[in-house]
VMD Tcl script that draws the C-alpha trace (Angstrom):
set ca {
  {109.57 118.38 57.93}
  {107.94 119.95 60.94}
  {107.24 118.16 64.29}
  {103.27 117.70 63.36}
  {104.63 116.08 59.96}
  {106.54 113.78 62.25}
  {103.97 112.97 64.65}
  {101.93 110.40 63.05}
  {105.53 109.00 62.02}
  {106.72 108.49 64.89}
  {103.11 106.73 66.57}
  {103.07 104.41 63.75}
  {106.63 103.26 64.80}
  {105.50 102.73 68.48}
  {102.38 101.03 67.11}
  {104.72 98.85 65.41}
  {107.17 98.06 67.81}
  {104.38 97.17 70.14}
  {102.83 94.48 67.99}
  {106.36 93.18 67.38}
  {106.84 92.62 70.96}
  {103.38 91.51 71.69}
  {104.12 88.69 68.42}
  {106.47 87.32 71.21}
  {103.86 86.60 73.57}
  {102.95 83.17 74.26}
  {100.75 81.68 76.68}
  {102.38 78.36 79.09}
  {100.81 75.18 78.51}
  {100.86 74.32 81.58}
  {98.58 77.85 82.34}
  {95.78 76.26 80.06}
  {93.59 73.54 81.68}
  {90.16 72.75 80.01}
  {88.37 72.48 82.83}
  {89.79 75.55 84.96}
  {87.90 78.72 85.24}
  {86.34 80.39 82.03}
  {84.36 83.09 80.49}
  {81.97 83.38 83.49}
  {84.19 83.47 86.00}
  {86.60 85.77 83.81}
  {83.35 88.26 83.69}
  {83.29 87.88 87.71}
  {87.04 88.73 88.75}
  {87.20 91.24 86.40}
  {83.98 93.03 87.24}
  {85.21 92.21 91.31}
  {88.71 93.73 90.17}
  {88.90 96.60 92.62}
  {87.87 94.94 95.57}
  {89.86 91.84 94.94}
  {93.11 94.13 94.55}
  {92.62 96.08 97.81}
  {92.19 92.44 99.51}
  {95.11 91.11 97.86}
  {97.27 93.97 99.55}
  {96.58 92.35 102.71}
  {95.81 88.99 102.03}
  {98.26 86.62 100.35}
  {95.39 83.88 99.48}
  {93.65 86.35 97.48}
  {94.63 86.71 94.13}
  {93.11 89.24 91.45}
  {93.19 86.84 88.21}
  {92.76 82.90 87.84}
  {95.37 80.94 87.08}
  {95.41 78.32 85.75}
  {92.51 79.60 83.40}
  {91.56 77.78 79.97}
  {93.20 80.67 78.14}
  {91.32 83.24 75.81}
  {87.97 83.32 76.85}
  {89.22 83.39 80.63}
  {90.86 86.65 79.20}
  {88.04 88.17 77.43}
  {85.59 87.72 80.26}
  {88.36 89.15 82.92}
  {88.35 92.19 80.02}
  {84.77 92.84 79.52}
  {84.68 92.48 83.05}
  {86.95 95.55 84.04}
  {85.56 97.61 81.16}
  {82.29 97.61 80.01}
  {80.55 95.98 83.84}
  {83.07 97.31 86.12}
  {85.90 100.07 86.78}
  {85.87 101.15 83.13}
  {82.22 101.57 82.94}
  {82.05 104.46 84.75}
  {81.31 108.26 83.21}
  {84.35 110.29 83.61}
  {81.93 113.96 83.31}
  {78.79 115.10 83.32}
  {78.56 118.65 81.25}
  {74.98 120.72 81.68}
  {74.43 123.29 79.09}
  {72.94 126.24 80.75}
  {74.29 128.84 78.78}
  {74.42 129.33 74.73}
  {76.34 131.85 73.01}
  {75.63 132.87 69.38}
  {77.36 134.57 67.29}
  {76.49 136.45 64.10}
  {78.04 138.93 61.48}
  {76.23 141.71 60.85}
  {75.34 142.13 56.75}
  {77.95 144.46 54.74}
  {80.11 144.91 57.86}
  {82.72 142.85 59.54}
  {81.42 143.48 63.07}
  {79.86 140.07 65.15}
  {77.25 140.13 67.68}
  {76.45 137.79 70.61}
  {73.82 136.46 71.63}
  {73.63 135.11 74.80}
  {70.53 133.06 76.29}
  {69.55 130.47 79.45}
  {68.34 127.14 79.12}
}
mol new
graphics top color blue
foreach p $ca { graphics top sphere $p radius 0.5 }
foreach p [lrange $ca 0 end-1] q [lrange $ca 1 end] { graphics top cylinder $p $q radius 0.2 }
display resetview
């Protein structure tokens, strides 16, 4: 077997080995309080993420995530927050086409031509 064969092998084993660790994972108790800060307010610190992390290298009061939260929707506001409203939402490029290039083979021969035209 070749090193592409073993690729997908070997990312399938990480994949797995993740989840098994991440099986572990439990939440405290004692972090869950029904009336503590939910989806709403999990939408807000994650969407004020940035700003909230820069303060909190200065400021000891301020804190980037709620806790004690009421657990899972807390969790997937703070996440929709970060990435579809805030740092994640952003476009990484912007790509103009200006510029197309054709190409074609001519009949009975094995010579290509391009075509190039603007936009």
């Amino acid at each position: 077997m070749g090193r592409r064969a073993l690729a997908p092998v070997g990312a399938l084993l990480a994949l797995g080995a993740l989840s098994a660790l991440s099986a572990c994972a439990t939440q405290s108790a004692a972090a869950v309080a029904p009336a503590a800060p939910g989806f709403l307010l999990g939408l807000w610190h994650g969407f004020i993420f940035p700003v909230a992390w820069v303060l909190s290298l200065f400021m000891p009061e301020v804190a980037v995530y709620a806790v004690p939260n009421n657990g899972g929707w807390y969790d997937f506001g703070y996440f929709l927050g970060i990435v579809v409203f805030g740092v994640g939402a952003r476009k990484s490029q912007t790509v103009y086409r200006t510029r197309v290039i054709r190409e074609r083979i001519v009949p009975g021969t094995h010579r290509i031509i391009r075509e190039e035209s603007e936009e």
